[in-house]
N, C-alpha and C positions, 0 to 999 in steps of 0.2 A: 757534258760528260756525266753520266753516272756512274753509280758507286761500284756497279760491275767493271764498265769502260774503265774506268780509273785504278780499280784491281789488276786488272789486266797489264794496261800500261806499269803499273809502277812493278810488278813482277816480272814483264820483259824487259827493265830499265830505261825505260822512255820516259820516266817524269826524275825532271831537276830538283824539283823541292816543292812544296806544299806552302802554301801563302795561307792563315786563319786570318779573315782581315774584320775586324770590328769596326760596325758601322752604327750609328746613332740609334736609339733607341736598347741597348743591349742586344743587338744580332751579330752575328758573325756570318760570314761565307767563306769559305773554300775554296781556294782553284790551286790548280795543278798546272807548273810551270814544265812546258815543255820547249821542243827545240820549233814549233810553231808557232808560240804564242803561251798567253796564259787558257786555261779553260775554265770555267767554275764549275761549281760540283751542281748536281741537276739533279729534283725526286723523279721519279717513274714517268710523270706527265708531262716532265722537260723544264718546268719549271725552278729556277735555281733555289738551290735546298736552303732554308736559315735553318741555323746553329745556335744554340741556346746559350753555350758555354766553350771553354778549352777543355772540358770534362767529357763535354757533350760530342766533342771531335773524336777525341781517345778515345770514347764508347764507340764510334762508328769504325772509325779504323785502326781499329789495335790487332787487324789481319795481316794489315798491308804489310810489307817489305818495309824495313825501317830507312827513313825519307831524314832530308833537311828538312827542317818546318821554322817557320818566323810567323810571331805576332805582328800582324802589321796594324799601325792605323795612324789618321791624319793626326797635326796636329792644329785641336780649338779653340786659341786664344778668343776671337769672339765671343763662342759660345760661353763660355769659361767667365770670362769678365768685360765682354763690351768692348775689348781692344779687336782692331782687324788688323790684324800681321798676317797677309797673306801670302808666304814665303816658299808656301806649297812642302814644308816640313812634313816629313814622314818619318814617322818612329816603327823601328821592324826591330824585332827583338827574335833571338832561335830561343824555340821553346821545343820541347820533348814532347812524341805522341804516346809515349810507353805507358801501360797502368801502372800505377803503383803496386809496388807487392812482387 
């Protein structure tokens, strides 16, 4: 889905909430929870779009219709300190798309 597709849907109210999900390296994706499934957010060429920031979301969509959104990401004990507690923890926090101001 791009950023058009996703305009679209979330101004006919077809998207349930916005997922910013942080993934290794400092990226983030996008996907837009609908009543099909999840989608993620896609640049022009299809290819699903990274995100630089939670700043960097709110620059892109501070058009849309205002949405649920949650931080989502695993949690890395491994990575963290060499323990493997694979518990399959996920930590989702609601976070705001609004600017500030």
């Amino acid at each position: 889905m791009n950023l058009h597709d996703l305009s679209s849907h979330a101004r006919a109210g077809h998207v349930q909430e916005l997922n910013l999900i942080s993934l290794e390296g400092g990226i983030y994706i996008l996907e837009a929870r609908m009543d099909d499934g999840a989608h993620p957010l896609s640049d022009n060429q299809g290819h699903t779009m990274h995100l630089r920031s939670v700043e960097h979301a709110r620059e892109l969509l501070h058009t849309l219709p205002t949405l649920p959104c949650n931080l989502v990401h695993t949690m890395v004990h491994d990575e963290m300190c060499g323990i493997r507690e694979d518990n399959g923890e996920i930590v989702c926090v609601p976070i705001s798309l609004s600017l500030p101001g």
